[in-house]
C-alpha positions in Angstrom: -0.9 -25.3 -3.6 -4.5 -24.5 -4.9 -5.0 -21.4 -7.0 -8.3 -20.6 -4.8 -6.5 -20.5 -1.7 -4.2 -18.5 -2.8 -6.6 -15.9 -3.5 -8.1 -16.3 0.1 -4.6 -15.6 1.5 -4.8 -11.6 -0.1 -4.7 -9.7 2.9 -7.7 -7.9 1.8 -9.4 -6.7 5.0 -6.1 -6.0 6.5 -5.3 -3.6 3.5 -8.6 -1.7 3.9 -8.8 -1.7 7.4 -5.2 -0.1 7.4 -5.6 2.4 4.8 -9.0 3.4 6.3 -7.1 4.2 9.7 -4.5 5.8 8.2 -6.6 8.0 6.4 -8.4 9.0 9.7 -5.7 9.5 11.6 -3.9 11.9 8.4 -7.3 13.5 8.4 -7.1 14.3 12.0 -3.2 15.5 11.5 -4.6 17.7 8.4 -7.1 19.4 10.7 -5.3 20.2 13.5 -2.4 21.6 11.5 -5.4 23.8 9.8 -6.4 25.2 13.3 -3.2 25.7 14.1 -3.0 27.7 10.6 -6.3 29.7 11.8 -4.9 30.9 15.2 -2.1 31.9 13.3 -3.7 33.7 10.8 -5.7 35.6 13.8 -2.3 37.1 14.9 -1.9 34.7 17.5 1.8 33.4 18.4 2.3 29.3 18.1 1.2 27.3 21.0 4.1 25.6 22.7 3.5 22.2 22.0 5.7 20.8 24.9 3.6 22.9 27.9 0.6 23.2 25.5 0.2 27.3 26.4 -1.2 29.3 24.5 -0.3 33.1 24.7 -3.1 35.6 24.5 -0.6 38.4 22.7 -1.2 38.8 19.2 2.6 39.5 17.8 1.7 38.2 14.1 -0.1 41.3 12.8 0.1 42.8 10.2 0.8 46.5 10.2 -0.4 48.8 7.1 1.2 52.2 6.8 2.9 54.1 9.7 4.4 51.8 12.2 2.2 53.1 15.2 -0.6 52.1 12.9 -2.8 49.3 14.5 -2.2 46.1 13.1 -4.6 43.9 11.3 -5.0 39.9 11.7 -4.9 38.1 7.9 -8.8 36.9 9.0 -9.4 40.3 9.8 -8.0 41.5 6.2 -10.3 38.6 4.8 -8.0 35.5 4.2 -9.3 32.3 5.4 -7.2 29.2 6.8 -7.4 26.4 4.0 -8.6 22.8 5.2 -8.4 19.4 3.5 -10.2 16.2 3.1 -9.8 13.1 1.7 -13.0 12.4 -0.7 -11.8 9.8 -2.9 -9.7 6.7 -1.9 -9.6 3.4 -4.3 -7.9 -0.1 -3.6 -6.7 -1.9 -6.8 -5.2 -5.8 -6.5 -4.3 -7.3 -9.4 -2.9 -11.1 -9.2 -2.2 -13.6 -11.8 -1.6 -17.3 -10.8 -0.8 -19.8 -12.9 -0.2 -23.6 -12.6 1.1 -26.4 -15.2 1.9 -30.4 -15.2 3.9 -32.1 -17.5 4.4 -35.7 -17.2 6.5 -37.4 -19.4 7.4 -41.5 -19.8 10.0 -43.4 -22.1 10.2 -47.2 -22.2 12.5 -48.8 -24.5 14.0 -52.2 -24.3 16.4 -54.3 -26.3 16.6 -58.0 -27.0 20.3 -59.7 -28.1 19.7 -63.7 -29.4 23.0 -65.5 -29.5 24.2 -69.0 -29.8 27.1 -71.0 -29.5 27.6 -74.3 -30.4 30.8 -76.6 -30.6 32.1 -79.8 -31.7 35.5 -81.3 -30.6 36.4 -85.1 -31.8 33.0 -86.6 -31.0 31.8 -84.2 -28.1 29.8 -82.0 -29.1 28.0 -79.0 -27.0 25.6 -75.9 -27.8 24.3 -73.1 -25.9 21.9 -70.3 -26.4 21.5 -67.2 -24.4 18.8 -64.7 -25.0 19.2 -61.1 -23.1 16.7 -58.2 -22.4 17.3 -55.0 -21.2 14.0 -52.9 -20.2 14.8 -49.2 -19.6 12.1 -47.0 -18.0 12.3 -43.5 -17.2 9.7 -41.1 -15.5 9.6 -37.4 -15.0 7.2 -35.2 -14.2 7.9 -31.2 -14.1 5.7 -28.9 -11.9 5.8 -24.7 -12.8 3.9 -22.4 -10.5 4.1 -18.8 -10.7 2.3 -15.8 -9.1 2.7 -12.7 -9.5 0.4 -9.6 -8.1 0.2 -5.8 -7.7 -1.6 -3.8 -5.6 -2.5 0.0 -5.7 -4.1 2.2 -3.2 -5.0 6.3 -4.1 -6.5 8.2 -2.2 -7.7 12.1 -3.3 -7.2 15.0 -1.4 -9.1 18.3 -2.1 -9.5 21.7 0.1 -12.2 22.4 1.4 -13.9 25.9 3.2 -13.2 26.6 7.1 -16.7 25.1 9.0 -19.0 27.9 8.7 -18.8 27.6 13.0 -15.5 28.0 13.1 -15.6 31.4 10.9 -18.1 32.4 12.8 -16.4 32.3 16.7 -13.3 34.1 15.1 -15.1 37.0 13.9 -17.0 37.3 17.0 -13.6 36.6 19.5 -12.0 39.3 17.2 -15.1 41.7 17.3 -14.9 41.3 21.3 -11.4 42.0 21.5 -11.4 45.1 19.2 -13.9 45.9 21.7 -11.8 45.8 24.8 -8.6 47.6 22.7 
């Protein structure tokens, strides 16, 4: 296996594309939690999620002094409903390949001379032998290794209500304490 390829094979587009969803689809769960925090905070009860109602009571006031005091909404007493965003997201991938050959040969061979010779009465009779061994061997070891990491952070910092937003709850309160 090439090392080159193996770099081509990083998911890399996959990885981003994926974490760039994600983070649009957490920014979109962050916000709507945050408006559901607002409506809240205006004294509003929760909105049934299951029959997505919303009631038009306001039970979550908050009453200062004598209990037949009127009660007071936590934007009307000034606090604000916090909101996030993601502002700083960073992909790190580290990878270190690594790829060795060793080849290794050994030859060796032996020779063995030997002769023989005889005499009986007048018969006579000699041979000679000569022997070689050849011994080869061959190896060849292959190591491949590759190790990798990868690291994905993303920042997440609050950030004020829209300025629009603020702007349509002061005037839907100022029109209810209106009508009250």
């Amino acid at each position: 296996m090439a090392v080159g390829q193996d770099l081509l094979n990083v998911p890399f587009p996959e990885m981003v594309k994926s974490m760039g969803v994600g983070i649009a689809e957490a920014q979109y769960e962050l916000d709507l939690t945050s408006l559901k925090i607002a409506r809240l905070m205006a004294g509003y009860a929760p909105e049934d999620e299951e029959e997505g109602s919303a009631s038009s009571t306001r039970p979550n006031l908050v009453r200062i002094g004598d209990d037949n005091a009127d009660g007071y909404s936590l934007l009307e007493l000034g606090f604000t409903p916090t909101f996030y965003q993601f502002v700083d997201t960073l992909i790190e991938v580290k990878m270190s390949i690594s790829m060795a050959t060793e080849s290794e040969s050994k030859r060796s061979s032996t020779t063995v001379n030997a002769s023989v010779s005889g005499k009986v009465g007048f018969l006579s009779a000699s041979a000679k032998m000569k022997v070689s061994t050849v011994s080869a061997s061959f190896s060849s070891k292959y190591q491949y290794s590759a190790e990798g990491s990868s690291l994905m952070r993303t920042k997440l910092v609050t950030v004020p209500p829209p300025a629009i937003l603020e702007e349509r709850i002061r005037a839907m309160l100022d029109r209810e304490g209106e009508t009250e």
